[in-house]
N, C-alpha and C positions, 0 to 999 in steps of 0.2 A: 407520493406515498403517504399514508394513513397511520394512524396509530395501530391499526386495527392488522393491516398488511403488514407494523416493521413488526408488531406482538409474533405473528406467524412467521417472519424469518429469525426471528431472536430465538424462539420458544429450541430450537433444538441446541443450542450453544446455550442456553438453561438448562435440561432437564436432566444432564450428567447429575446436575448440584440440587436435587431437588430434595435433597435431606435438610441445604440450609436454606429453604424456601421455606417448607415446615417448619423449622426453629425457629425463622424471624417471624412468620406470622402467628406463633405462639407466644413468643414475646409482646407483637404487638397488640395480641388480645390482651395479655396480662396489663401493659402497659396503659391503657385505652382505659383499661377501669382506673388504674392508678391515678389518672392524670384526671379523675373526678374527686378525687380527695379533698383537692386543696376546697373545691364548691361546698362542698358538703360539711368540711369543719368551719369553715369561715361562717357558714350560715349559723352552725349549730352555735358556734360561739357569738357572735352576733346577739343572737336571740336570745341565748344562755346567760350572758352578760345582760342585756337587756332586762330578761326578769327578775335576774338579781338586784340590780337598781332599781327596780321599779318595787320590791319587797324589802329596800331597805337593806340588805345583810352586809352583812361587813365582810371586809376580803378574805376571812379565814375560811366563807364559806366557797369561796372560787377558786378553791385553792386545787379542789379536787376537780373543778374542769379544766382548770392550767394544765396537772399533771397528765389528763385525760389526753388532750389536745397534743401537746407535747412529743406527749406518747409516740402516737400516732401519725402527727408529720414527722417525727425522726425515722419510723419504721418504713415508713411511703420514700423518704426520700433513700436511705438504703436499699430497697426495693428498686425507686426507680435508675440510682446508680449502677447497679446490676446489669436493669435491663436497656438500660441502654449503649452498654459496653458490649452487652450480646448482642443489642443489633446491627451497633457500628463494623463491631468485629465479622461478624457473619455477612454483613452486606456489603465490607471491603472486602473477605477475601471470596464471597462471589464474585466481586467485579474484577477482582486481580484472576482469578483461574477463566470468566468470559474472555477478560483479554486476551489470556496466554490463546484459547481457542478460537479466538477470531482471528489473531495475525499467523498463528499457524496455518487456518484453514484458507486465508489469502495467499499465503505463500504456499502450498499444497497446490492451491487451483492453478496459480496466476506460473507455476512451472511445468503446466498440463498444455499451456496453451501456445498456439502457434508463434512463430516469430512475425508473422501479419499485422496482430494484435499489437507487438510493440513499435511495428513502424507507422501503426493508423495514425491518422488524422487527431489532434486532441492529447496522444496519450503517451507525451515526453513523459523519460522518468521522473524529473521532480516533479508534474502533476500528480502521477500515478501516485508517489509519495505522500505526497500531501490528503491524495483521497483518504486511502488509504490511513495514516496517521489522524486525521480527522476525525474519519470515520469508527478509528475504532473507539479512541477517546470518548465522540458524543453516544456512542453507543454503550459503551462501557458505563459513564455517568449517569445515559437512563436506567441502567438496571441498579445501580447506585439507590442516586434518587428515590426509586421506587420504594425499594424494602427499606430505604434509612429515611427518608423524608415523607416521601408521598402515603405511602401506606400506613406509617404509625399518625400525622397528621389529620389523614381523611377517617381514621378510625375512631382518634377520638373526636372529631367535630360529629359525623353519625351519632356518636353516644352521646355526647352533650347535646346533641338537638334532639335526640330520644328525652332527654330527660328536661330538658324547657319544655318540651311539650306535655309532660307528665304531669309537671309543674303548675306549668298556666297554659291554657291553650292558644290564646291572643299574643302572647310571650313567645312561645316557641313557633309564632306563624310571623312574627318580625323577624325572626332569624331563619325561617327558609326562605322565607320571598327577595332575601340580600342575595344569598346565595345563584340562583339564575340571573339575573341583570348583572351582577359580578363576572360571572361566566360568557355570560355572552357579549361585554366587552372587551374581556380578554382571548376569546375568540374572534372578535374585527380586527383586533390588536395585530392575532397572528396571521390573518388574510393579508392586513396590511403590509407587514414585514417581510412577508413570504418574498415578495417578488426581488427585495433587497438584500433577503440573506442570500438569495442563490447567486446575485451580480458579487456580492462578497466574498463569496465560495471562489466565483470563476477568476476573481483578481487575486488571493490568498494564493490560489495553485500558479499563476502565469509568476507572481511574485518567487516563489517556491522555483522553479524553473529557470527563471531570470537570475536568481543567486547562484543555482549551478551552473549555467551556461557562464558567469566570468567566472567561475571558478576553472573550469575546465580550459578556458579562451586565455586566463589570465596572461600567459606569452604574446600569445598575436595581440592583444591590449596594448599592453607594455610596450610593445616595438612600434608601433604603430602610434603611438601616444594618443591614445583613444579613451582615456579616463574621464575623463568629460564627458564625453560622447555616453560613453555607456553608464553614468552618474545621473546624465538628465534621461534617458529611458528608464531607470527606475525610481528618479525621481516623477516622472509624468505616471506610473502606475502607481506610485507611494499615495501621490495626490488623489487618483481615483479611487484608492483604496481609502483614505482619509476621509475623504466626501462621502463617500455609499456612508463608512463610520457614523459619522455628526449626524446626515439623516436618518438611519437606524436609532440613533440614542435619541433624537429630539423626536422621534414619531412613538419611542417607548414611552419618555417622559410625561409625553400628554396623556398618555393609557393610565401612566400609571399611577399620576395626579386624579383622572378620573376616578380610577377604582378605589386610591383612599378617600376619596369624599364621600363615596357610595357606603363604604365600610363606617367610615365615623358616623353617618348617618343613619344606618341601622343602631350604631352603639347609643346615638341621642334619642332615636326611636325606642330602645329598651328602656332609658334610666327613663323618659318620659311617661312610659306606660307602667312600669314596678312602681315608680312614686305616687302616680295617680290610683293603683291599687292598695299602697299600704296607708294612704290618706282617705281611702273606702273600706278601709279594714276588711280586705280581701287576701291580704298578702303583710307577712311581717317585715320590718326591717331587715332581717337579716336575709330576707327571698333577696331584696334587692340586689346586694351584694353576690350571691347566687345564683341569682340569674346574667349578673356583668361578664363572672368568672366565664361561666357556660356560653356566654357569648364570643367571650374569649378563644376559648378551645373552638368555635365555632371557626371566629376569624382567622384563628392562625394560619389551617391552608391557605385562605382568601390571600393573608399578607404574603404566605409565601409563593404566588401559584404565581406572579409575576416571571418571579426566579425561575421556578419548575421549569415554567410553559416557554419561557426564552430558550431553555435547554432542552426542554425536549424539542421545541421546531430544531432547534441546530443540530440535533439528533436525525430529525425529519429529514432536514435538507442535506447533513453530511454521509447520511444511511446510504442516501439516492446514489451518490459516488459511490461508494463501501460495497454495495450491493449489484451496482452495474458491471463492476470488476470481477467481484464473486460468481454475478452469472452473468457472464459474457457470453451473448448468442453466438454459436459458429466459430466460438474462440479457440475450443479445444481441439488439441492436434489430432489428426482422424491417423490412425492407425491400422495396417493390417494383419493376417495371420502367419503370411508365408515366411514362412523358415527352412529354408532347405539345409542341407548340412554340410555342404559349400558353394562358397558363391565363386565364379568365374570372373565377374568381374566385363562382361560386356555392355556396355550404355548404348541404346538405337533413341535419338531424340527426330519424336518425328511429326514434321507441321505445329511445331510448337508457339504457339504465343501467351504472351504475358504481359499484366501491368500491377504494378505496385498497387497497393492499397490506396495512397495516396494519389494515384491518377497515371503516372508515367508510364506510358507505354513503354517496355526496355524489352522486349523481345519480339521481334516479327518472322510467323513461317521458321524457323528454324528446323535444320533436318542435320545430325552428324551420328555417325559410327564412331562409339570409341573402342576400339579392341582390349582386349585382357591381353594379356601382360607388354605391354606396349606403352607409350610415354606418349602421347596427346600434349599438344600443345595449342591455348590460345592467344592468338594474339589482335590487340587492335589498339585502338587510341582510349583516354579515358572517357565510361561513358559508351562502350562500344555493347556493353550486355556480357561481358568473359564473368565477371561476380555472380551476375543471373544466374548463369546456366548452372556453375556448381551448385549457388543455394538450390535450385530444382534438382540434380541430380542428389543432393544430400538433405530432400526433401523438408526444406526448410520452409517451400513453398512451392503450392499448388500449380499448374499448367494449366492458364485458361481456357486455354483451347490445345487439343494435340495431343499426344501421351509420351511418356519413357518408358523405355524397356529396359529392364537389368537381365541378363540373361534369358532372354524369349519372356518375360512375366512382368507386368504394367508393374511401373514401381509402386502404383498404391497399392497394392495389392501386399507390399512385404511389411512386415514386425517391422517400424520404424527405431524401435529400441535395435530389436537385431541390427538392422541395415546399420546405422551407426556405430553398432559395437565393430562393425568391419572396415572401417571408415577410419581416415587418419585426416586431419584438416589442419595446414597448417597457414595461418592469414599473416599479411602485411604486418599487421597491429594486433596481437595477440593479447588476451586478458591475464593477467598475474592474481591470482589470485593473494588474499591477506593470509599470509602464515608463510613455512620456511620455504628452502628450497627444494628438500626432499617432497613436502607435504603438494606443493605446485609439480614436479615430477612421478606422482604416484597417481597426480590426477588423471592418465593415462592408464593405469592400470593397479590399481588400489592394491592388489596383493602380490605385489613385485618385490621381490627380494632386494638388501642390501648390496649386492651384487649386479643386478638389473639396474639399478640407478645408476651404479657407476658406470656400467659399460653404457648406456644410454645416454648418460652426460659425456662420456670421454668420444661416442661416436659425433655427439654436437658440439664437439670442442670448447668443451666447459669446464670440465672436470679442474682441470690446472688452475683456474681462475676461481673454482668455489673451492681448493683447496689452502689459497691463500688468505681465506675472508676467516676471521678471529672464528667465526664459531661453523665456518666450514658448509656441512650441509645445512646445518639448525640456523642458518642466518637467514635474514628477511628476504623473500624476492623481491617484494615492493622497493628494497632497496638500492637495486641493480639498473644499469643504464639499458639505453632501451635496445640494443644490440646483445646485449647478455640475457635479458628477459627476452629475446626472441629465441634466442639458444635453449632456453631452458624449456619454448615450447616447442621448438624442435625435437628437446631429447624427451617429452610429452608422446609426441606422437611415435619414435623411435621407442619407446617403452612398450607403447601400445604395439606396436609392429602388426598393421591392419592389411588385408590384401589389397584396398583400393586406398590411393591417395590423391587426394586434393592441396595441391599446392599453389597458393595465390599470391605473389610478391615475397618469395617465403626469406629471399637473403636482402629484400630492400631497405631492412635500416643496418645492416652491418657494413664495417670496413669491405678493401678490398681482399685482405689476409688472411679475415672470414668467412667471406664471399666464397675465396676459393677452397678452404678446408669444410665450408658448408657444402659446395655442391661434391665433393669428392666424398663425402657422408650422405648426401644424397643419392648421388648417381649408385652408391650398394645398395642401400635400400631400398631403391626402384625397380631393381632384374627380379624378373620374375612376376611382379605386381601391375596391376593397374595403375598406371599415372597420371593425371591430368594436371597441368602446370599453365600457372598465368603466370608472364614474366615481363618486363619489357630490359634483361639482357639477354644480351645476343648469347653466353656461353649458356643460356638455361634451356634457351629453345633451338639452337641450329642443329642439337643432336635429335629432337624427338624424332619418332617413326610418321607422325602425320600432325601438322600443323591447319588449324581453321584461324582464318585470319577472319576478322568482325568489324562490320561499321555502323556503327546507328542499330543495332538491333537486328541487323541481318550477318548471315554466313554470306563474304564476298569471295573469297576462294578458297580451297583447301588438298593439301598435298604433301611430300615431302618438301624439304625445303628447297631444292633444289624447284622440284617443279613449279610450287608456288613461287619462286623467286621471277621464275620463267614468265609469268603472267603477267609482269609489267605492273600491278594493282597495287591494291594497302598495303601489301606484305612489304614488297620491296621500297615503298616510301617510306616505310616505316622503319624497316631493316637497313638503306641506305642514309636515313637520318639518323638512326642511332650510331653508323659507324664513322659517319660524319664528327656526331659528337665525342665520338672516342678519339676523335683524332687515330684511325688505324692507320695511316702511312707513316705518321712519325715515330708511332710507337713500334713499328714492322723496323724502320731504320735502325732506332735505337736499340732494337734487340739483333737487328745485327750487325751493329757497332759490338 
């Protein structure tokens, strides 16, 4: 990406604010003449003094250019306090309202877009993070930069070199000719750099990642006594990060050694040629000084264009992230219109196959009937595709081949917002959201009465438990164990009360006292409704109406349980090891002791 291409993605996250576009560039005209004052008195007095001395007067007569002078840098410098308070001011709170609009419009897009997107290749969250946070910052600082640095500095070196040229022509052609050879070593600089800031980039995000992955692992660490181990992994990325560092800084240093010799040497090209003028009496003393000043204003971008130009490439190179997220091709959830005005609740998966993003083939030929109001049951080993299906049935992802039908009608074809407002999901590992317990139970259904919460908690046998926490509903969910935060998404989706449910391991981190007041709040909420349940207990699945047993990506049998049991296959290796492990004979004894 170019300056020219991020100007054209920036320009609309600008043009809300382009009232204080106008304001600073009005300043910076005003300013721009300002900052030729100090040339223009410095000369006058110079010379002013000069022929005073040279006429002999005594200082009562100088008295009246002191005040003159005086004058005039106190009025310039009030002037330019002003205007540089209006530029700071208007060119921060540009870059604070770009911001707020850039990471809104990230998080705008990046919850349009499929769940694909977040399991691709490359695009862990704390990368994403990091582009992202990068991204807007160097983004945010170009536009900074520009109206508070870039723009009042290049305006007035223009006008200074307007006016060396006015001046003396020879004069003001040693101060253009610095200016290109200037440039265009700071442009090898950034060819140079380029291929080193993006290895930096790509170590910055893996680092970014590597911090939350032990944050997240920090248990299995811990137990495992693996602190070492995962100490010298981000020690060996710390390192590579280190290195790219040192060679970025020492490939700068040489640049940038270069370009102040180039600068000092236009400045000894000036005083050589103004002295050689006022010793030809072409040019007074006080031009000299005049013309340094003007050079001055000349250089100053020059000195600062080091800084700029480091920031804006990191601008250049952290945009490329920032912008590939923003427009992610094929990212966005494709949607359709069907809304019918009730759904039945029938699923025909038929010839289906699929593979993750990342490669894994998890679904081969798949073909099942789920019926409406009936209780489906999958089962198989970890790894078998029972997660698949649901995400395809609750269109979280696309069918690579084959189609679903919800009721006679392809499911791409329906309102994917609709299809999930009829949708009740409730997983293994459920997300809690930050804020109370009410505010995590309405996320089911935002304008649920004080009365729907209770009975929605008391049907997920919660109620009792958040009636003893000090502040009741208004207490944290974050701060609930992870049996109670599955309860709470349980009475989530019991708030919601949708005709289709999708249940995937829904009592596998509670007790067993749970377990069972869970499915007895289950088993009501299921009559009448579409069911599909992933379980591996046997009370969750031996009652469904039709069970698909799964291996590897394929449907190996399916039936009632009885029949499937008949089949000799995965079902019953499955269902005979689980009761294995329940130990059911001795439990059958002891219950009839």
């Amino acid at each position: 990406m170019n300056l020219f291409q991020l100007n054209k993605k920036l320009k609309p996250f600008v043009r809300p604010y382009h009232w204080l576009v106008v304001a600073t560039l009005l300043l910076t005209l005003v300013g721009s003449l300002a900052a030729q004052v100090n040339a223009w008195i410095l000369r006058y007095t110079v010379d002013g003094i000069t022929d005073l001395v040279n006429k002999h007067e005594a200082l009562a007569a100088g008295w009246k250019l002191l005040r003159f002078i005086t004058i005039v840098l106190l009025a310039k410098e009030v002037l330019n306090a002003v205007i540089q308070f209006g530029q700071k001011f208007f060119g921060e709170k540009l870059r604070i309202l770009v911001s707020q609009d850039l990471a809104q419009a990230v998080i705008e897009k990046v919850l349009t877009y499929k769940v694909a997107f977040f399991t691709g290749n490359n695009n862990e969250s704390g990368k994403l993070q990091t582009r992202i946070d990068r991204g807007i910052e160097s983004l945010t600082r170009l536009v900074q930069n520009f109206f508070i640095d870039i723009l009042p500095l290049f305006a007035n070196a223009v006008l200074s070199l307007f006016l060396m040229f006015n001046a003396n022509f020879y004069v003001g052609l040693v101060g253009l000719c610095i200016i290109p050879v200037y440039f265009f070593i700071t442009q090898r600089q950034a060819v140079k750099l380029s291929g080193w800031r993006r290895s930096l980039r790509g170590f910055r995000e893996s680092k970014s990642q590597g911090i939350i992955s032990i944050i997240d692992s920090i248990t299995v660490i811990k137990s495992f006594n693996r602190e070492k181990l995962e100490s010298k992994k981000q020690l060996d990325l710390q390192k590579s990060l280190t290195d790219n560092q040192i060679q970025t800084r020492k490939t700068s240093f040489i640049f940038d050694g270069l370009k102040s010799f180039i600068e000092q040497f236009g400045v000894v090209l000036i005083i050589i040629l103004t002295a050689y003028l006022v010793l030809n009496q072409h040019m007074t003393i006080g031009a000299i000084m005049f013309h340094i000043l003007l050079f001055n204003n000349v250089s100053a971008p020059i000195r600062q264009l080091h800084r700029i130009y480091d920031e804006m490439n990191d601008a250049l190179i952290y945009s490329e992230g920032f912008f590939e997220i923003i427009e992610a091709k094929d990212a966005v959830e494709q949607t359709g219109t069907y809304r019918p005005e009730k759904i039945v609740g029938k699923f025909e998966v038929i010839d289906v196959n699929f593979a993750y993003p990342n490669g894994t083939h998890a679904l081969h030929n798949i073909n099942m009937v789920i019926e409406p109001n009936k209780i489906t049951a999958l089962v198989g080993l970890s790894g078998a595709g029972k997660s698949t299906v649901i995400n395809l049935l609750d269109k979280f992802y696309n069918p690579g081949t084959g189609k679903i039908l919800l009721d006679g009608i392809d499911l791409n074809e329906y309102d994917t917002q609709f299809l999930r407002d009829n949708v009740g999901l409730v997983l293994q590992r459920n997300h809690i959201f930050n804020g109370s317990i009410r505010e995590n139970i309405l996320y089911g259904k935002p304008a649920a009465t004080e009365d729907e919460i209770i009975d929605a908690a008391k049907k997920a046998f919660i109620h009792d438990q958040i009636m003893g926490l000090p502040n009741q509903y208004d207490s944290k969910a974050a701060l609930l164990s992870g049996g109670q935060q599955q309860r709470i998404a349980i009475a989530r989706m019991f708030i919601k009360n949708p005709p289709i449910i999708f249940l995937d391991e829904p009592t596998a981190s509670l007790d067993a006292v749970a377990t069972e007041q869970i499915k007895n709040s289950l088993d009501a909420i299921k009559q009448g409704r579409t069911v599909i349940i992933i379980s591996h207990s046997l009370s969750q699945i031996i009652d469904a109406d039709i069970i698909y047993a799964m291996a590897k990506g394929r449907v190996e049998e399916s039936g009632t349980h009885e029949e499937v049991y008949a089949q000799n296959g995965v079902y019953k290796q499955i269902f005979d090891a689980s009761a294995r492990s329940l130990n059911i004979e001795k439990i059958a004894r002891t219950i009839d002791m």
